[in-house]
C-alpha positions as CSV (number, residue, x, y, z in Angstrom):
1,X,74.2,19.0,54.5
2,X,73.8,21.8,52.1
3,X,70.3,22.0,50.9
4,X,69.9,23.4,47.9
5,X,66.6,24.4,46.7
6,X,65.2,23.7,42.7
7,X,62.4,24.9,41.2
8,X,62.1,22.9,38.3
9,X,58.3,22.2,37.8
10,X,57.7,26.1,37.4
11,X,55.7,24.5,34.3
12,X,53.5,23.7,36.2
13,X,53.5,26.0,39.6
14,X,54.8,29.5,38.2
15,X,54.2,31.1,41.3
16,X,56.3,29.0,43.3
17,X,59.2,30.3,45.1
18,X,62.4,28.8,46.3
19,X,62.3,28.4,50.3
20,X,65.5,26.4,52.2
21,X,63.2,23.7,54.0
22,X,63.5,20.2,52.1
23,X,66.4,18.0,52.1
24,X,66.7,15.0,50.3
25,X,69.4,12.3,50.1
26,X,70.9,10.4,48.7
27,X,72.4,13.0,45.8
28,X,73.0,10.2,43.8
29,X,71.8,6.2,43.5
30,X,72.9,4.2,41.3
31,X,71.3,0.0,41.5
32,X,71.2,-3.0,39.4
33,X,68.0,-3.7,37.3
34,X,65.6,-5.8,39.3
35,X,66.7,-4.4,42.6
36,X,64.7,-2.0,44.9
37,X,65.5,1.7,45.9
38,X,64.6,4.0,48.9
39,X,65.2,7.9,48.7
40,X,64.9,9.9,51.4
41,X,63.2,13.1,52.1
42,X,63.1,15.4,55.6
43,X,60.7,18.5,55.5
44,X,62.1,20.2,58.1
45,X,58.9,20.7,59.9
46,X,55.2,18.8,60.5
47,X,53.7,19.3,57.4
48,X,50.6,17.0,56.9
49,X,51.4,15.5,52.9
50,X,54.1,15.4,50.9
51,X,54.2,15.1,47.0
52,X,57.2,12.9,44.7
53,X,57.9,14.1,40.9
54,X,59.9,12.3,38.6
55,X,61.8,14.5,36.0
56,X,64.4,13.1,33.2
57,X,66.2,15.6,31.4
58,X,64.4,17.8,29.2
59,X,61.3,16.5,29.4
60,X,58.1,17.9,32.1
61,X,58.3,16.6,35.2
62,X,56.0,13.4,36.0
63,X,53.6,13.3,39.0
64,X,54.7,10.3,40.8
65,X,52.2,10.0,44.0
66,X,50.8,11.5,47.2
67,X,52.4,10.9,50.6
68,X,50.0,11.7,54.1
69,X,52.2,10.8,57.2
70,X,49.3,10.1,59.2
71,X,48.3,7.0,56.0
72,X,49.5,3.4,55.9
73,X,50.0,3.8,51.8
74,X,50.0,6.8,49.4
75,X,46.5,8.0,48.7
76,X,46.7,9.6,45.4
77,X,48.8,8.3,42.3
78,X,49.8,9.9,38.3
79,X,49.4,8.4,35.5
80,X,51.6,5.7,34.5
81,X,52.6,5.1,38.1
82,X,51.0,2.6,40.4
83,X,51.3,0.8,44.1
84,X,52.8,-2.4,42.4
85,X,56.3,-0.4,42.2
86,X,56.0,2.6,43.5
87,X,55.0,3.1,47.3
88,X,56.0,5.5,50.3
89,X,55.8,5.7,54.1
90,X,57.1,8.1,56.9
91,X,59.1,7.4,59.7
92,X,58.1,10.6,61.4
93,X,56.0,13.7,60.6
94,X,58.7,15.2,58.8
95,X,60.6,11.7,57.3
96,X,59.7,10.4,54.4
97,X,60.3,8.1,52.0
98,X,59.6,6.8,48.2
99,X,60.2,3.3,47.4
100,X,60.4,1.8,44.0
101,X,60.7,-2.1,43.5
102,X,62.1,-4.0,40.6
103,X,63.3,-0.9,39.0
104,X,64.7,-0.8,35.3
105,X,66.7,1.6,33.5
106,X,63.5,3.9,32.3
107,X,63.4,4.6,36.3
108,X,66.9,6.5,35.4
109,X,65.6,10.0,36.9
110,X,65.9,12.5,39.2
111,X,63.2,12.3,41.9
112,X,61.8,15.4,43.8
113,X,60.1,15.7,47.3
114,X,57.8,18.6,47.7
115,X,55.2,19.9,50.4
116,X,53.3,22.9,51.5
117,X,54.7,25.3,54.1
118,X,52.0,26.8,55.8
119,X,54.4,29.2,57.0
120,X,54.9,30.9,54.3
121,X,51.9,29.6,52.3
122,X,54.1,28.5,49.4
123,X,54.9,25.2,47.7
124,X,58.5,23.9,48.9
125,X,61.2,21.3,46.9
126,X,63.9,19.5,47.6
127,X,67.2,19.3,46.3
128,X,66.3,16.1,44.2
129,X,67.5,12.5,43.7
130,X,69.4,11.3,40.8
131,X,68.5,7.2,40.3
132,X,70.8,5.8,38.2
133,X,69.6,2.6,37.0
134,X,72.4,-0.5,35.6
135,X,71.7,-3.2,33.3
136,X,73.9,-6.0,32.5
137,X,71.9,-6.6,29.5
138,X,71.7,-2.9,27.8
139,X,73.1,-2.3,24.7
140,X,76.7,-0.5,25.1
141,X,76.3,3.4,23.9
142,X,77.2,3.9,20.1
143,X,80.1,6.9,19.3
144,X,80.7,8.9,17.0
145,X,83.1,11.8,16.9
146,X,82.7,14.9,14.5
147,X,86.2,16.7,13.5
148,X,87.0,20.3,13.8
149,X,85.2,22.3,10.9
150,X,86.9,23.8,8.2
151,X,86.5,27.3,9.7
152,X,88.2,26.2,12.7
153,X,91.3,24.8,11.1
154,X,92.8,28.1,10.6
155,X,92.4,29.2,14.3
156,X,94.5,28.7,17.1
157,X,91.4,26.6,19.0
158,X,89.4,23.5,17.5
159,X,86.4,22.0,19.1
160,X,85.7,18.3,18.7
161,X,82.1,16.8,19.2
162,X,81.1,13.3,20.5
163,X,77.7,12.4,20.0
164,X,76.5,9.6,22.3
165,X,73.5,7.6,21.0
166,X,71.4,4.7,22.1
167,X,71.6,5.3,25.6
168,X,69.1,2.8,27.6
169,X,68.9,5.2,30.5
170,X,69.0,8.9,30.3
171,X,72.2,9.3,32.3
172,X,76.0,8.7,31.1
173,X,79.8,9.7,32.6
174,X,81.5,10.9,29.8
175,X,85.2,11.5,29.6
176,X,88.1,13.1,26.8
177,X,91.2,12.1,27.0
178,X,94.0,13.3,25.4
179,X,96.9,11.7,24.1
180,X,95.8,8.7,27.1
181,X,95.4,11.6,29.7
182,X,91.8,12.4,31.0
183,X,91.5,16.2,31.1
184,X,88.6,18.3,32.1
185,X,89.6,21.9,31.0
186,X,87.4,22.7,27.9
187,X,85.1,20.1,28.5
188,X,81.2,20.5,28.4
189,X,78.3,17.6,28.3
190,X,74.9,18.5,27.7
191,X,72.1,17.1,29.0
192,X,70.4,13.4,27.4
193,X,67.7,14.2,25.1
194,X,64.8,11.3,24.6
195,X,64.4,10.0,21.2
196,X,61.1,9.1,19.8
197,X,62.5,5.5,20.0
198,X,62.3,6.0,23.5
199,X,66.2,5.7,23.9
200,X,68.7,8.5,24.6
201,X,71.6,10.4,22.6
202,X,73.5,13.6,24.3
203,X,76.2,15.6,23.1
204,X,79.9,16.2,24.8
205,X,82.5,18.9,23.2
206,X,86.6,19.7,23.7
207,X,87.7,22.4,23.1
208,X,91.7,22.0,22.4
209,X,94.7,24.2,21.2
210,X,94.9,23.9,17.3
211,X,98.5,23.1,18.0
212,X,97.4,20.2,19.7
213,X,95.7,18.9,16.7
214,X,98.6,19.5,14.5
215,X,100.9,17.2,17.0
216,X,98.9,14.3,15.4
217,X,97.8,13.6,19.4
218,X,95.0,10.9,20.1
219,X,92.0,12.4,21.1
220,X,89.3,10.2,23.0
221,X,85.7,10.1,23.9
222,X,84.6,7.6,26.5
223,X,80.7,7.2,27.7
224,X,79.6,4.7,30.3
225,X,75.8,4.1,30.3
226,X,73.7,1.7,32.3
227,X,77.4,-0.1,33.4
228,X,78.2,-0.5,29.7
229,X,81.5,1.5,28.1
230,X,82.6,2.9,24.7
231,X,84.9,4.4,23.5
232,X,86.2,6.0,19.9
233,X,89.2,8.2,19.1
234,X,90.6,10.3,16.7
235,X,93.6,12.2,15.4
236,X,94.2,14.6,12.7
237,X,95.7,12.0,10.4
238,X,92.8,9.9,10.0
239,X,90.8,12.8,8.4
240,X,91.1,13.8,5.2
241,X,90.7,17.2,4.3
């Protein structure tokens, strides 16, 4: 398995180097609301702790607990998290896991393993866990497309912009399609941003031939989040210039 090192809480250790010693797996999880998770996390070597960090997009990474393989329970817990969802054990010195129970869609997050290498004397991470949480109930995503800009319209290449709001979870698939055909070319989804009402909007573009636009062809924007779909369309004869 390719391990892939990430050092994403540099916030927080600025010193830290990458080092090719943690794996984690899955990649990806994806559940049902209500259900329970296990990610998995190998350090390579007998290290005596190892630490779990939860991170959505663009926001600080949260300290989730404190792992000793030699314990029955974790020892050490952050704020906001506690034992009644959130445990861990080991299977070996150097096999670990973190278990959450009745998760929700605010558990939507990628999930980091770290430990010490006394080796090296550094702090070590894995490649991270992306928990993608479903919920029957959740609102569907709201869409709205923006047209090509007034600038563009003379130039031989428009960009389109879908803006994806009200996302439960911080995590969507988000396709174009044109004229009923997914493409990929000219594509690019950013990353969910959290909004103060604690819900979740991000932004895709398409970059398309302008002659493309003048062909009158359907363009489309579809966004699955939390198991729910939407999708909205345009063309260039529904705007008016």
């Amino acid at each position: 398995m390719l391990i892939i090192c990430y050092c994403l809480i540099l916030s927080l250790l600025s010193s830290v180097r990458c080092v090719k010693l943690i794996t984690q797996k899955p990649l990806i999880l994806t559940e049902e609301k209500g259900r329970s998770v296990t990610m998995y996390c190998n350090i390579k070597k007998d290290e005596d702790f190892v630490y779990w960090y939860k991170q959505i997009p663009n926001t600080v990474p949260q300290y989730v607990l404190r792992y000793r393989h030699s314990s029955s329970s974790p020892d050490e817990y952050g704020d906001g998290f506690s034992s009644s969802r959130f445990t861990s054990k080991a299977t070996s010195n150097i096999d670990y896991q973190l278990i959450i129970s009745n998760v929700d869609v605010t558990d939507s997050a990628v999930y980091y393993c770290n430990t010490w290498d006394s080796s090296v004397k550094e702090v070590v991470f894995g490649q991270g866990t992306k928990l993608i949480v479903n919920d029957a109930a959740a609102a569907a995503p709201v869409l709205n497309i923006l047209r090509p800009s007034r600038e563009e319209l003379s130039s031989s290449k428009l960009t389109l912009v879908c803006l994806i709001n009200h996302m439960s979870g911080a995590f969507a698939d988000v396709r174009w399609l044109v004229n009923g055909n997914s493409v990929t070319e000219g594509v690019f989804t950013g990353s969910a941003e959290q909004q103060p009402d604690k819900k979740f909007k991000i932004s895709s573009y398409l970059s398309i031939e302008s002659t493309e636009w003048d062909k009158d062809t359907p363009l489309t924007c579809e966004a699955t989040a939390a198991s729910k779909t939407t999708s909205k369309s345009i063309k260039k004869s529904d705007c008016s210039d």
